[in-house]
VMD Tcl script that draws the C-alpha trace (Angstrom):
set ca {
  {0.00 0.00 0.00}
  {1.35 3.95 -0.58}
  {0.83 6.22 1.83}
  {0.75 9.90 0.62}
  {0.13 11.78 4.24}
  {3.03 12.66 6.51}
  {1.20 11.99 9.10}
  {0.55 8.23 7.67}
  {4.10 8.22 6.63}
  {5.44 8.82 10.37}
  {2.87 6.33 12.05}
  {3.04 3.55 9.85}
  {7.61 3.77 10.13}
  {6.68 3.22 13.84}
  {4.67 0.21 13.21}
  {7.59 -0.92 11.39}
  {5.62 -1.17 7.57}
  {6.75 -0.50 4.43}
  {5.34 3.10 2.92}
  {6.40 4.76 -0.11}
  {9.37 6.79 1.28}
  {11.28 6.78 4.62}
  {9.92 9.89 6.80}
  {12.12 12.78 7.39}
  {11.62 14.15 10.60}
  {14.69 16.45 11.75}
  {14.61 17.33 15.64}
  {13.46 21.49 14.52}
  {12.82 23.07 18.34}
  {12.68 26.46 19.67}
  {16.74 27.96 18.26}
  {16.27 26.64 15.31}
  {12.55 28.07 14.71}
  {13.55 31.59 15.99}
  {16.39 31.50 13.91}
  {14.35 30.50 10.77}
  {11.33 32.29 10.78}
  {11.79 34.54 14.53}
  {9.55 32.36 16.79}
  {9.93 29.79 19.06}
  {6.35 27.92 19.82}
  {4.75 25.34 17.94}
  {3.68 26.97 15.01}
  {7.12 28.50 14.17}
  {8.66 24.85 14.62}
  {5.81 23.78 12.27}
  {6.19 26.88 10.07}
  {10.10 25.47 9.54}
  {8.88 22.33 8.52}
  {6.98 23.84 5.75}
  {9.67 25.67 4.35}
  {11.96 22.64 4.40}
  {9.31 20.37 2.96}
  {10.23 17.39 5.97}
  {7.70 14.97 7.68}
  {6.23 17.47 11.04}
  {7.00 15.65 14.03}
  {8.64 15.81 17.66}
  {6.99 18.91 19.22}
  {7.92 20.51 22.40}
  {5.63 22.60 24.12}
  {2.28 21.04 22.81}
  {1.59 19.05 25.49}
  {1.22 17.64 28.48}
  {-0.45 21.18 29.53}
  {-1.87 22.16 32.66}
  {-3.63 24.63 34.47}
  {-2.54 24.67 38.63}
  {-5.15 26.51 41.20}
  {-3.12 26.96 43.62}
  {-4.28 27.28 47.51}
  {-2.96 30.39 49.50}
  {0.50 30.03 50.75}
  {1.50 28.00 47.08}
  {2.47 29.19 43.83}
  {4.82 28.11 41.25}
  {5.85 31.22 39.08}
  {8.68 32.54 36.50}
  {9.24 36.10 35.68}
  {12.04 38.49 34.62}
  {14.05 39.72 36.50}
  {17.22 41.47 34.64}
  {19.24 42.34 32.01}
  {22.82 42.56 32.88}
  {24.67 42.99 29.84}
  {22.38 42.55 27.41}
  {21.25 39.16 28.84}
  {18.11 38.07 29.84}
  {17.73 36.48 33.70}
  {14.79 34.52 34.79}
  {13.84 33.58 38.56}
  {11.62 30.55 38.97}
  {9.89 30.27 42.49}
  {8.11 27.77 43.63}
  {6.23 28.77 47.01}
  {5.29 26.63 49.94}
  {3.36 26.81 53.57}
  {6.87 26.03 54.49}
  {9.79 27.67 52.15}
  {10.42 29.17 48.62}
  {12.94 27.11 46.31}
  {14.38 29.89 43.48}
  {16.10 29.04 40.36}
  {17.79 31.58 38.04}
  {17.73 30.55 34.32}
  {20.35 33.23 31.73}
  {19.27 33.12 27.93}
  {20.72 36.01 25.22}
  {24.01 35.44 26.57}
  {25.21 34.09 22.71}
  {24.21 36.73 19.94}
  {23.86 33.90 17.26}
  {21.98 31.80 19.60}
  {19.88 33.68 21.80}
  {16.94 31.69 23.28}
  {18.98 28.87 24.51}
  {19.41 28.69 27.89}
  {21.72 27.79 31.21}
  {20.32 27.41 34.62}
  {23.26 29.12 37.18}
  {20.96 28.72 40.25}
  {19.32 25.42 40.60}
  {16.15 25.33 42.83}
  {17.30 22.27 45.12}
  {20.33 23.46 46.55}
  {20.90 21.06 49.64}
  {19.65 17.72 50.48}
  {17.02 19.23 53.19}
  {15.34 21.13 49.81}
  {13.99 17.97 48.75}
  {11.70 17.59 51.75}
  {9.81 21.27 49.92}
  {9.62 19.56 46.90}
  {8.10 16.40 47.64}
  {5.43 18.77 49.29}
  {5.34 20.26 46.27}
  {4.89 17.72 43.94}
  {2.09 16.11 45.81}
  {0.74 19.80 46.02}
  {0.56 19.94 42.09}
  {-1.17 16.75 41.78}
  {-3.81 17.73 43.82}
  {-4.54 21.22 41.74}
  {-3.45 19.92 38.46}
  {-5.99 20.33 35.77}
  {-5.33 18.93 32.33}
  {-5.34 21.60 29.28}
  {-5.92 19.96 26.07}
  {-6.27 23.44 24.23}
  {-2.99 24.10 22.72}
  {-2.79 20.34 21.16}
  {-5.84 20.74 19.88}
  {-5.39 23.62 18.23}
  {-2.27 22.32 16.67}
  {-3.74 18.96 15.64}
  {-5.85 21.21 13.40}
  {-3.35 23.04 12.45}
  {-1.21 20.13 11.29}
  {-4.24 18.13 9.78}
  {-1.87 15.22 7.67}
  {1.29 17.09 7.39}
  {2.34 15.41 10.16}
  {2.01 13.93 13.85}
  {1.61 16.02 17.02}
  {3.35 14.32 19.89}
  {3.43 15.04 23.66}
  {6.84 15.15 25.23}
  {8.07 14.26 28.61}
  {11.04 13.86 30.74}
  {11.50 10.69 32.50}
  {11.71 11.11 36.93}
  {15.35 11.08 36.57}
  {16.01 13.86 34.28}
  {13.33 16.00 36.10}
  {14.64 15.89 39.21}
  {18.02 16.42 37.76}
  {17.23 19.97 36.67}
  {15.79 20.97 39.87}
  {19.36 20.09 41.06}
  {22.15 19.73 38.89}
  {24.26 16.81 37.13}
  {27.05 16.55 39.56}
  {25.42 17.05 42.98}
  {22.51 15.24 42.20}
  {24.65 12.14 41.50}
  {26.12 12.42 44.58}
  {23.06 12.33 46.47}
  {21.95 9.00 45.05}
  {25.53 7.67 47.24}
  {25.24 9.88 49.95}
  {21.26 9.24 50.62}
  {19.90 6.67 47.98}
  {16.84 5.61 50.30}
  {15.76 9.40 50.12}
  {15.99 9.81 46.14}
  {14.04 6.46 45.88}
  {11.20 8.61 47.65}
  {11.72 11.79 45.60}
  {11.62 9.78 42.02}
  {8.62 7.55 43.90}
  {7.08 10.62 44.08}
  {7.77 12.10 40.51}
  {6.72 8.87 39.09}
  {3.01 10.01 40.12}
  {3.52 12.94 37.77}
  {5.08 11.32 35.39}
  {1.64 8.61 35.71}
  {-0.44 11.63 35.61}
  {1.06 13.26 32.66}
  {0.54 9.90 30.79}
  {-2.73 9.70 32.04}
  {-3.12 12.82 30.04}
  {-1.61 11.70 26.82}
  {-3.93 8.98 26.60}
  {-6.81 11.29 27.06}
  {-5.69 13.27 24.22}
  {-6.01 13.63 20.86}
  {-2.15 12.98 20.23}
  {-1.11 9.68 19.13}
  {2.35 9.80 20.03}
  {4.35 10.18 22.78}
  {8.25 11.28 23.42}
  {9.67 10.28 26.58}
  {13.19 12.13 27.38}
  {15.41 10.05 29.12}
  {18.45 11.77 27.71}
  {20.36 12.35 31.40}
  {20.23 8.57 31.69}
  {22.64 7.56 28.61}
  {25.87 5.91 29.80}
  {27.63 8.92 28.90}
  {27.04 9.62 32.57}
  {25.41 7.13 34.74}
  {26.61 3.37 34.39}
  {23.83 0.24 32.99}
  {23.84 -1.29 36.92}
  {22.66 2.78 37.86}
  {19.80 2.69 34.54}
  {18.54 -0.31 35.79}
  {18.29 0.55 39.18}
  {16.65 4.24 38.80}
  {15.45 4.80 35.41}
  {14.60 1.00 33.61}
  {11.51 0.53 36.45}
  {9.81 4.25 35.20}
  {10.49 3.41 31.74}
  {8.68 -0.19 32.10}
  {6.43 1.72 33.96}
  {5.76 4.06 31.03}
  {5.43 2.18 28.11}
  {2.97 -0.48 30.52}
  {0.88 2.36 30.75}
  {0.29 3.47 27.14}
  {-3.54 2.62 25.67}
  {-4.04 0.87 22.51}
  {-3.46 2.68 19.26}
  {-1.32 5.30 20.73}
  {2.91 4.84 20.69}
  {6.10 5.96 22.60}
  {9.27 6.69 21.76}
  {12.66 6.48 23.71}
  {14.68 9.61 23.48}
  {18.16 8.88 24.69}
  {21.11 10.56 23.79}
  {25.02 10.18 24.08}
  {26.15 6.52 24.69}
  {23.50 3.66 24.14}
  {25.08 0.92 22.97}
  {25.30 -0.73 26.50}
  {21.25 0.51 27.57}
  {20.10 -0.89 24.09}
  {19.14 -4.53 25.99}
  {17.62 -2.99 28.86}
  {15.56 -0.92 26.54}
  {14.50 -3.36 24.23}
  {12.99 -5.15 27.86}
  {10.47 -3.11 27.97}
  {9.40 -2.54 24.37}
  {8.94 0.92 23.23}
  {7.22 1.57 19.69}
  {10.79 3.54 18.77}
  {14.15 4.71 20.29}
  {15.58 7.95 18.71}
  {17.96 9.75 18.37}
  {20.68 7.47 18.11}
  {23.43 10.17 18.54}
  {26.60 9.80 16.15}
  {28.49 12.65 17.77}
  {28.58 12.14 21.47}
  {27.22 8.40 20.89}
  {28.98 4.86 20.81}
  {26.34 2.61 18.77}
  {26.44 2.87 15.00}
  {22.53 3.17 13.42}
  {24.18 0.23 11.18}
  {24.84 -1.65 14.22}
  {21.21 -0.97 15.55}
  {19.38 -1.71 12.40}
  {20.81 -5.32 12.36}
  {20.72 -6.35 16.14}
  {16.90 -4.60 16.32}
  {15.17 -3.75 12.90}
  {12.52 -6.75 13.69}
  {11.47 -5.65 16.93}
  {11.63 -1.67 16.89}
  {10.98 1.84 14.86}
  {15.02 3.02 14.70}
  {15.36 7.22 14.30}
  {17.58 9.68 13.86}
  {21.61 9.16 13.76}
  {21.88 12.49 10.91}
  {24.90 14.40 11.97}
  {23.75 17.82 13.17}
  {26.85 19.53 13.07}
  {27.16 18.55 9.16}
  {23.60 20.82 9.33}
  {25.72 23.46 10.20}
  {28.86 23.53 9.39}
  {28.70 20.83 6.41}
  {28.21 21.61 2.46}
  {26.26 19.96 0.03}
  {28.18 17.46 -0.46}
  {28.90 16.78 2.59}
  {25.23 17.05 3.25}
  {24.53 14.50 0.65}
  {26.84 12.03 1.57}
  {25.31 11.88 5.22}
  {22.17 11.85 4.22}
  {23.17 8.57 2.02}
  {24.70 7.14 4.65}
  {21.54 7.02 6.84}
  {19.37 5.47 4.25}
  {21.84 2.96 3.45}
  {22.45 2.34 7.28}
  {18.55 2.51 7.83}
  {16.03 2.33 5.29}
  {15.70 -1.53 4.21}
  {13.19 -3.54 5.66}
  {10.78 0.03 7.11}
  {11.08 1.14 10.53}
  {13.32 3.86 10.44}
  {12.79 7.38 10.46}
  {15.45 10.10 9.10}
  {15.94 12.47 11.65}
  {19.02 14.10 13.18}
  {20.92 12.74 15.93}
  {20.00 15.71 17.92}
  {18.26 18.87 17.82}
  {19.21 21.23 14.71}
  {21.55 23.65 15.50}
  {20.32 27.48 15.58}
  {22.77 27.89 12.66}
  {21.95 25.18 10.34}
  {21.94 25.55 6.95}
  {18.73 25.70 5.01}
  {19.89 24.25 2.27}
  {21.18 21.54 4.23}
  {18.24 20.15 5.56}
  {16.58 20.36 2.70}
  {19.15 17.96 0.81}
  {17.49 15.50 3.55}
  {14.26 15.75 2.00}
  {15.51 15.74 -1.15}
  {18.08 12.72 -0.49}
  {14.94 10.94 0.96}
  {12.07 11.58 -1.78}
  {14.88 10.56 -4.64}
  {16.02 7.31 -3.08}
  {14.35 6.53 0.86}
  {12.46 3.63 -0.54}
  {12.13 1.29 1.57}
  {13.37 -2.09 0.26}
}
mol new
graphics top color blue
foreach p $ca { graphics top sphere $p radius 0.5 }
foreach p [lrange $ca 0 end-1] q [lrange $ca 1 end] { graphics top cylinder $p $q radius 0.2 }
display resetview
């Protein structure tokens, strides 16, 4: 059968059938959007897609959304609150009956880059901070109220031009940016009954969010494990903290809908654990921070799993067309026989890549991704 939708396209990869042409689906967020067409929501990411002529997928920002009523003494807000130098400084505070936590978040600090961002002031700063989030978090899920409006509204938008996907982080990575990479491995050693209760506890978001995707109109869901890659935790340390929400996850997903692993940086060694649990896909299968070839991956797993991404992103920006060209190549030579792969990039395009470049993908892909 040939499908002519991208939105049939992108589904039917994950199911692993054959369609007429290998999706492209580059990883376009919020840089790359403002850089392209000087906005950085869902629509701009979706306007870039358009211009490039690629497959719309992988939003951030759609969904899960939520609307929180808080009680008096609570409140969870971010505002502005300078401008040294030209930059722009955020202050997050989250409010409780029994202390604040503050975070400080600097974008506009890089001219050719300017909404990316770098938290200097993470929210939980000692090990006694954790006690005001757990209060927190089982704050929110009382008050939480699910806000299908903006998916919606994009889902018509899209139409068949594509898929609109939710996307969350997994317990590990959210905790981890409430407290940073290097502390927040220590505390695991220095107090590992006491993160077992705080990622417990984020778990029931994490449920909760789910809960949400299923009750939505989106059909896929991404779920960002990317501080979890071996790059800087060991496999015995995945197991232990981030395989059981991951089972836990993909358990949890209705009938007709699908998730997707995102995992960045070194894999090769997580790729069994993974495949345990049985996710629809596993993207993006990085190939410049990474250690597991998307050759390597198509033969050990192209019966059992959707494969995407592994496109060079630097080659996006710094590559020509030739260059361009012969990566693109690569991928569908690494990827495309037997369906169930998706070309996308092997991380999120750079604010500076090339047009021209990611269009070669497209082109690349409509002249010789069929699948075989």
């Amino acid at each position: 059968m040939i499908f002519i939708t991208s939105k049939e396209r992108i589904i039917s990869a994950i199911r692993k059938e054959k369609v007429d042409r290998l999706p492209v689906c580059p990883e376009i967020e919020a840089r790359f959007a403002n850089y392209l067409v000087g906005r950085c929501d869902w629509k701009g990411v979706y306007e870039c897609h358009q211009i490039i002529g690629s497959d719309t997928f992988q939003f951030q920002g759609v969904g899960p959304e939520f609307c929180l009523r808080w009680d008096p003494g609570w409140k969870d807000e971010t505002k502005i609150i300078g401008y040294p130098g030209g930059r722009v400084v955020r202050e997050r505070k989250i409010q409780t009956p029994e202390g604040s936590l503050k975070a400080k978040i600097v974008s506009n600090y890089l001219s050719s880059d300017p909404v990316v961002s770098k938290t200097i002031e993470y929210p939980i700063k000692r090990v006694e901070d954790y006690e005001l989030y757990l209060n927190y978090l089982e704050q929110w899920l009382k008050v939480a109220v699910v806000d299908d409006s903006e998916v919606g509204e994009a889902i018509e938008v899209v139409k068949d031009k594509g898929v609109v996907s939710f996307w969350i982080t997994d317990a590990f990575y959210t905790v981890g940016q409430m407290r940073g990479m290097s502390q927040y491995l220590l505390d695991f050693h220095d107090a590992p009954e006491l993160m077992g209760t705080v990622l417990n506890t984020v778990q029931k978001v994490k449920d909760f969010e789910i809960r949400a995707f299923n009750e939505s109109p989106a059909e896929v869901l991404i779920y960002d494990c990317c501080w979890a890659s071996t790059s800087i935790v060991s496999p015995s340390f995945f197991k232990e903290w981030v395989l059981p929400g991951l089972k836990r996850a993909v358990k949890n997903i209705v009938k007709n809908k699908y998730l997707g692993v995102f995992l960045s940086g070194k894999i090769k060694d997580l790729m069994p654990l993974i495949m345990e649990v049985k996710p629809h896909f596993v993207t993006p299968f990085d190939n410049v921070n990474g250690d597991y070839s998307l050759k390597d991956a198509k033969k050990e797993y192209r019966e059992q799993i959707c494969i995407m991404g592994n496109f060079n992103p630097v080659i996006l920006a710094r590559g020509n067309r030739t260059e361009a060209e012969k990566e693109a190549y690569r991928c569908l030579e690494e990827g495309a026989k037997g369906g169930g792969y998706i070309l996308g990039t092997s991380d999120e395009v750079p604010a500076d890549a090339k047009l021209e470049n990611l269009k070669i993908m497209v082109e690349i892909a409509e002249r010789y991704g069929k699948y075989s």
